[in-house]
C-alpha positions as CSV (number, residue, x, y, z in Angstrom):
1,X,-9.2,18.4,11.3
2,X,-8.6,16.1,8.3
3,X,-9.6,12.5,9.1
4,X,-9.9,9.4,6.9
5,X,-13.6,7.7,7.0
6,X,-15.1,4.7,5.9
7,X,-18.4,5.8,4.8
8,X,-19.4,2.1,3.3
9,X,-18.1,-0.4,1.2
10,X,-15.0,0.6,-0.5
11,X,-15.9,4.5,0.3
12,X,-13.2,5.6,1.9
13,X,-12.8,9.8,2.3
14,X,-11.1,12.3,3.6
15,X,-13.6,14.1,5.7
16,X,-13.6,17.2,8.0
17,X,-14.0,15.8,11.9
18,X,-14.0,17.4,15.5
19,X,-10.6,17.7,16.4
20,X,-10.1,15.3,19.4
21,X,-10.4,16.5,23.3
22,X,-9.0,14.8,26.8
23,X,-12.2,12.7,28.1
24,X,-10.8,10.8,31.0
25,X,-7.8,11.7,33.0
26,X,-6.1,8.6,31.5
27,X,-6.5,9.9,27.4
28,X,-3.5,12.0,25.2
29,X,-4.0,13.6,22.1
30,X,-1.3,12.8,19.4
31,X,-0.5,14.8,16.3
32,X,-0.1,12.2,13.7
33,X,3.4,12.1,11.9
34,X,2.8,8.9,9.9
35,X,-0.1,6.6,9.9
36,X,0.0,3.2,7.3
37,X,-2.5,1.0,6.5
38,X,-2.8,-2.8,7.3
39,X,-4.5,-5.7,6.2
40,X,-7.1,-5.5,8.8
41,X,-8.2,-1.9,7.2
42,X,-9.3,-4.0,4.6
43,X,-12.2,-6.0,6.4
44,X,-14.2,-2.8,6.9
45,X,-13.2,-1.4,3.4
46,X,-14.9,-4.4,1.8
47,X,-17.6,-4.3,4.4
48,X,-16.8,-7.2,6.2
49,X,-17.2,-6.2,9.8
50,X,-20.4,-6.6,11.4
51,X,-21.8,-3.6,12.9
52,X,-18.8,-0.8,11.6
53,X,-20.5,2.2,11.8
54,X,-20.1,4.4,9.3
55,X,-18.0,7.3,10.1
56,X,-15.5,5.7,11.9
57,X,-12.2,7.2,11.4
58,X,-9.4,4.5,10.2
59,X,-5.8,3.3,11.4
60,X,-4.1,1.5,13.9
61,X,-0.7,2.2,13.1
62,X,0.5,5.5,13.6
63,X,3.6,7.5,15.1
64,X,3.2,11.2,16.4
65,X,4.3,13.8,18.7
66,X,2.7,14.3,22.0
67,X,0.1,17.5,21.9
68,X,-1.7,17.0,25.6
69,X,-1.9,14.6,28.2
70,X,-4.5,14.2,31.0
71,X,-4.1,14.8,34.6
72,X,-2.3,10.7,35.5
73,X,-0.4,10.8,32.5
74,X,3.2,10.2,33.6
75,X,4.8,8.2,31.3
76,X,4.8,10.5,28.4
77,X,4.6,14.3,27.9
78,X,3.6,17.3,25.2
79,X,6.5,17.3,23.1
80,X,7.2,13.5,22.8
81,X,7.9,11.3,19.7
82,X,5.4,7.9,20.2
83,X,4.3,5.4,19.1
84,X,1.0,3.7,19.6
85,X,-0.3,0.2,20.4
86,X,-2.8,-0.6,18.0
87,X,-5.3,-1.7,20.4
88,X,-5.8,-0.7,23.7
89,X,-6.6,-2.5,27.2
90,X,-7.9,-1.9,30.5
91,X,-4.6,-2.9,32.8
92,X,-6.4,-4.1,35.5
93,X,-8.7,-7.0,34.5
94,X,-7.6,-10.6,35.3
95,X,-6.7,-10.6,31.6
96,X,-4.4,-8.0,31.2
97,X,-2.8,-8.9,34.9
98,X,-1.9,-12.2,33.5
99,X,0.1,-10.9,30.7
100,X,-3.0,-11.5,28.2
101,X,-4.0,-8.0,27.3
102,X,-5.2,-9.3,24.1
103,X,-8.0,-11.0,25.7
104,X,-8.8,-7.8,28.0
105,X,-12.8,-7.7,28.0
106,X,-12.4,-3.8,27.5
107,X,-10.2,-4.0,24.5
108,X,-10.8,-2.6,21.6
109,X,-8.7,-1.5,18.1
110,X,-8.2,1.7,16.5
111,X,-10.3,2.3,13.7
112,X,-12.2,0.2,14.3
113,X,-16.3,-0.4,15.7
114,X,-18.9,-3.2,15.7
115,X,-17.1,-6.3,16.7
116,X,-15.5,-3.6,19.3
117,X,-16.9,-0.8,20.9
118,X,-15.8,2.4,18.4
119,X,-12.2,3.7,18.7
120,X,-11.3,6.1,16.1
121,X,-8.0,5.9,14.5
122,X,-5.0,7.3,13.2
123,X,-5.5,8.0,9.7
124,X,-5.8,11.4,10.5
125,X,-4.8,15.1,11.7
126,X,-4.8,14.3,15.8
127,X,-6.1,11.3,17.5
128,X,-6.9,10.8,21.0
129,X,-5.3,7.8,22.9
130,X,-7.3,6.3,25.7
131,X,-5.2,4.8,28.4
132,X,-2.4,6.4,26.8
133,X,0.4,5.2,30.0
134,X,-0.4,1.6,28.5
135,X,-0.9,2.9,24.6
136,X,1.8,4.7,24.1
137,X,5.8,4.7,24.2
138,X,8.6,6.9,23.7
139,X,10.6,6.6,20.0
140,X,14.4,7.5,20.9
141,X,15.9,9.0,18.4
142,X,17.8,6.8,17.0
143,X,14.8,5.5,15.2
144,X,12.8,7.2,12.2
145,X,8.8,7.5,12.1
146,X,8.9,4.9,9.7
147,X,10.6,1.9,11.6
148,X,8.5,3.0,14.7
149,X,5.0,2.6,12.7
150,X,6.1,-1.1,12.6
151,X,6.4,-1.6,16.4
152,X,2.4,-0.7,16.2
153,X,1.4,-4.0,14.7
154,X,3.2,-5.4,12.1
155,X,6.5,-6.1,14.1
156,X,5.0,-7.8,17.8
157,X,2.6,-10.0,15.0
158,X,5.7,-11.0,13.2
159,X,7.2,-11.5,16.1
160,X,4.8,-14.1,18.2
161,X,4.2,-15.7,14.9
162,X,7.1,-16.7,14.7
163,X,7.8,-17.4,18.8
164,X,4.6,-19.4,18.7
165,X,5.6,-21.7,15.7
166,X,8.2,-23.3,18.3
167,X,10.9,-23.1,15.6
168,X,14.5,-24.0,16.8
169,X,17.5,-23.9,15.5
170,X,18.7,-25.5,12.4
171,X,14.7,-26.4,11.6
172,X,13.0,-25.9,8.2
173,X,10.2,-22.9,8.2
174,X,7.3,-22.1,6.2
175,X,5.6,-18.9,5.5
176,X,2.4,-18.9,3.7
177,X,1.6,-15.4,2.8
178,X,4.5,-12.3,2.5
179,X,1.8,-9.3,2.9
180,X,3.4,-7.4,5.4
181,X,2.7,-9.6,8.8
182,X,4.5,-12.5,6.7
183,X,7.5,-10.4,5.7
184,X,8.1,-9.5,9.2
185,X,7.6,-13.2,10.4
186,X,10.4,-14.0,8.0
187,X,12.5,-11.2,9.4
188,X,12.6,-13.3,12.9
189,X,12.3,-16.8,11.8
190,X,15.9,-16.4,9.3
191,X,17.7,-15.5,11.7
192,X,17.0,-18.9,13.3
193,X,16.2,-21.6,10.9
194,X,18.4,-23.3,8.3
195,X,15.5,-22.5,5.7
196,X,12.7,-20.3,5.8
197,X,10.4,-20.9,2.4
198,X,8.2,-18.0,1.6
199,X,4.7,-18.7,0.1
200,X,3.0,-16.2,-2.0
201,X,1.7,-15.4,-5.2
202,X,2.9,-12.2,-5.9
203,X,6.3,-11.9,-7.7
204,X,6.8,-8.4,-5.7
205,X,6.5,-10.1,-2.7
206,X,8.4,-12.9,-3.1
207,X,11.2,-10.3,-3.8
208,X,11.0,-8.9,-0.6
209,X,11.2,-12.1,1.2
210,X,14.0,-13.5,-0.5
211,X,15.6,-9.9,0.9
212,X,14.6,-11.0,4.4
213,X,16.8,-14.3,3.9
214,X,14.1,-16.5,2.8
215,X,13.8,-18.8,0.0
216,X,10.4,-17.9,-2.5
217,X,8.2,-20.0,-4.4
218,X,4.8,-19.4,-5.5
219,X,2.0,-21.7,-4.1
220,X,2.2,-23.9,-7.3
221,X,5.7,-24.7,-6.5
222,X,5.6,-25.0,-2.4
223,X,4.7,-28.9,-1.8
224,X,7.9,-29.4,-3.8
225,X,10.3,-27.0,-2.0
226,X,9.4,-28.4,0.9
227,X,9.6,-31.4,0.5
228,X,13.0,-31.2,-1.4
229,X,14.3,-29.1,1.7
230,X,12.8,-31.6,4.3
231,X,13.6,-35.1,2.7
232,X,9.5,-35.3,2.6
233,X,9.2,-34.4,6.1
234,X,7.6,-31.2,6.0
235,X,8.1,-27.7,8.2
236,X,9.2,-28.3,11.9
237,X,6.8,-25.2,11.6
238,X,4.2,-23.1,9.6
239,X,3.4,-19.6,10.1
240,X,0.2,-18.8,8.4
241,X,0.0,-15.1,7.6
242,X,-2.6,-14.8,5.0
243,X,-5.2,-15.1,6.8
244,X,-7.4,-17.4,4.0
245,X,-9.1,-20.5,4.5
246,X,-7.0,-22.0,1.6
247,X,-3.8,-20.5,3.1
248,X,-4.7,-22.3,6.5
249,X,-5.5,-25.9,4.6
250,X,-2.4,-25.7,2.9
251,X,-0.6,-24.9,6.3
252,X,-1.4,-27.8,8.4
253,X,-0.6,-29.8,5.2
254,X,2.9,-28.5,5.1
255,X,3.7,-29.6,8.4
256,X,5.8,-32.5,9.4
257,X,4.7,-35.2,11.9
258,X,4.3,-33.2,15.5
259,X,5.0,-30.1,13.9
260,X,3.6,-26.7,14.7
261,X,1.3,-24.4,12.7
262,X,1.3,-21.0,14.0
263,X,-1.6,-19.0,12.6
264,X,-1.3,-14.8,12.4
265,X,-3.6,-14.1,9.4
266,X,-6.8,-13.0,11.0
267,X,-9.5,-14.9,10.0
268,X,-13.7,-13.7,10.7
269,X,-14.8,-17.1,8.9
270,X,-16.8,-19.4,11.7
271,X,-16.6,-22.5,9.8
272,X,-13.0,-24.3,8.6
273,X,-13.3,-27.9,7.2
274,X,-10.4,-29.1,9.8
275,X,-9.6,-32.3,8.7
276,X,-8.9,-34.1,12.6
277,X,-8.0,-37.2,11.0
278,X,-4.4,-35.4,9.7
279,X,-4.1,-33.7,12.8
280,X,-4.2,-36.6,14.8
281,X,-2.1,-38.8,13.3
282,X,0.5,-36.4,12.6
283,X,0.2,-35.1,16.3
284,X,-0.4,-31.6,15.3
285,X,-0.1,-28.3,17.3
286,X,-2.4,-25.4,15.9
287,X,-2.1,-22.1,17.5
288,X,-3.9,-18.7,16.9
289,X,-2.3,-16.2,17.9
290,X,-2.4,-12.1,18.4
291,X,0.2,-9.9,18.2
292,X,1.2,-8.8,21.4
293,X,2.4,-5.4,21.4
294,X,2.2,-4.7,25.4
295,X,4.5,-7.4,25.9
296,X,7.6,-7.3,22.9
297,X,7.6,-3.7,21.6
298,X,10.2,-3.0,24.0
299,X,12.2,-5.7,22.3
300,X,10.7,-4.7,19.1
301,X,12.3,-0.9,19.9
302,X,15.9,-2.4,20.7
303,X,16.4,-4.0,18.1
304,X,15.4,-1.0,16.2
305,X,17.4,1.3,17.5
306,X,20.5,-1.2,17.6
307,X,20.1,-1.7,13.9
308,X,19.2,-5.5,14.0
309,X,16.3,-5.1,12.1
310,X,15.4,-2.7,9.9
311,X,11.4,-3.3,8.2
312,X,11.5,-0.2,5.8
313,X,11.8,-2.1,2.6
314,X,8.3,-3.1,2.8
315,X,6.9,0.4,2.1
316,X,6.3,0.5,-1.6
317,X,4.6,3.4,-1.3
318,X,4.3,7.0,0.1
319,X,1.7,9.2,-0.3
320,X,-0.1,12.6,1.7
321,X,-3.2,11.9,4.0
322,X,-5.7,13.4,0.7
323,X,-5.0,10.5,-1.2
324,X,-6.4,8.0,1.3
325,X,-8.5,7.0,-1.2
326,X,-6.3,5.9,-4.1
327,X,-4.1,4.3,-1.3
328,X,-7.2,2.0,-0.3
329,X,-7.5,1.4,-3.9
330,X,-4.2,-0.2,-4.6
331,X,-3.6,-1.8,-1.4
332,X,-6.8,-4.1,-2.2
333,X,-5.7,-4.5,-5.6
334,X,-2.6,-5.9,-4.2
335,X,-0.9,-3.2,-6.1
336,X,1.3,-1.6,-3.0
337,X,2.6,-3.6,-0.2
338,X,2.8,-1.0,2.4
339,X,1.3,2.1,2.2
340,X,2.2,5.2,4.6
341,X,0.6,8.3,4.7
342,X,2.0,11.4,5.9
343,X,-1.0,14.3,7.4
């Protein structure tokens, strides 16, 4: 089958691979409809995963049809449109029983090895699906592959970024960062707050989360927007969805006395200059936070299908699985927003 590899540093290909097999009575093999890429593709791209092997076949957001199930498969059958979780965990550790399945010892991400155990992904042909009962769920058909792909990541991040950042009715909102975890953050947080001002660079961007009901400025121009929209407050709260040292500084500085900074970007740094000083006297609450995919794509799904939400406009570009390549080239040029690729 076809399969997209990193081989290295910023060598991504499309390479010939085993096509995948049932291993455990628990595993389903998926033909891939749409797979996209994500921010976190781009921390093994640029080599910045310790221990990714080489080889390992990329994506953890993908939507597909059913090809085989294992023996306790129950949930879903050959024939079924899914969607995938993009990790995976156990079900039966304390963790997971708790409602924490992010924290699951045996967890581990598609596309992904070395700071997990290796999990290929779905940037390719077929992909197998370990503990598929828990991976996977039925797309009705009320929604497109496209919309689903979103329920893999992007949407349940979104989502407990902005849940996490405690925002409330009538309160002011910040978004630092409108890659595609911060679009979707806005998508949530407008349709609660009185103001939701969108932080980024990127004039493209910007556009998008203006679309999603926020107001845009470019980092030169935040400190005053808030201000201006807070009486010098600052945010009730701050989702951080950049995932940048300098994106998390200027967070907790945006944030009113007792406010809350909820923090989605991933970050692999293990040093931050945290300045304790601010935080206590402003009474700070700084949360990190997963997305949580076991727990909201049901809700993510809903509102899908219902026509609440709709996260398409994001995708800037479409391409076929053979030009992996170029698409890894302009997403880290910052040159496409969302990119899906069709096998």
């Amino acid at each position: 089958m076809r399969a997209v590899a990193s081989l290295g540093p910023e060598n991504v290909q499309l390479i010939d691979a085993p096509e995948p097999v049932i291993e455990a009575p628990t595993d389903a093999i998926v033909r891939v409809s749409a797979t996209a890429l994500c921010g976190a593709d781009l921390f093994p791209y640029h080599g910045h995963v310790p221990g990714f092997l080489d080889g390992t076949i990329l994506g953890h957001e993908f939507v597909g049809v059913v090809e085989s199930v294992g023996s306790t498969v129950a949930t879903v059958e050959p024939g079924d449109r899914v969607v995938s979780n993009s990790t995976i965990s156990c079900g039966r550790c304390t963790a997971c029983r708790a409602g924490r399945s992010s924290q699951c010892p045996d967890r581990a991400l598609f596309g992904y090895s070395g700071v997990y155990k290796q999990l290929h992904g779905g940037q390719a042909d077929l992909v197998r699906v370990p503990v598929a009962e828990r991976a996977l769920k039925a797309i009705p058909d009320g929604v497109t592959d496209e919309q689903a792909l979103f329920v893999a990541d992007m949407l349940p991040t979104g989502y407990s970024g902005f849940r996490r950042a405690d925002l409330a009715s009538g309160d002011v909102a910040v978004v630092v960062g409108c890659g595609t975890v911060g679009l979707m953050a806005i998508l949530f947080a407008a349709r609660v707050a009185r103001t939701v001002i969108a932080v980024d660079e990127i004039a493209e961007r910007r556009a998008l989360a203006e679309r999603f009901g926020a107001t845009a400025v470019s980092p030169d121009g935040a400190a005053g927007a808030i201000s201006a929209a807070t009486d010098g407050l600052g945010a009730d709260g701050v989702i951080e969805a950049a995932g940048s040292p300098g994106a998390l500084a200027a967070a907790i500085d945006f944030a009113r006395g007792q406010g809350t900074i909820s923090v989605i970007g991933a970050h692999f740094e293990t040093e931050f200059p945290l300045d304790m000083g601010l935080m206590f006297e402003r009474e700070l609450t700084l949360r990190v936070t997963w997305g949580h995919g076991f727990d909201d794509r049901d809700r993510m799904v809903a509102m899908l299908a219902a026509g609440v939400i709709d996260p398409t406009p994001v995708i800037s570009h479409r391409l076929p699985l053979a030009d992996a390549a170029e698409a890894y080239r302009m997403f880290a040029a910052r040159e496409a927003t969302k990119v899906v690729l069709r096998p």
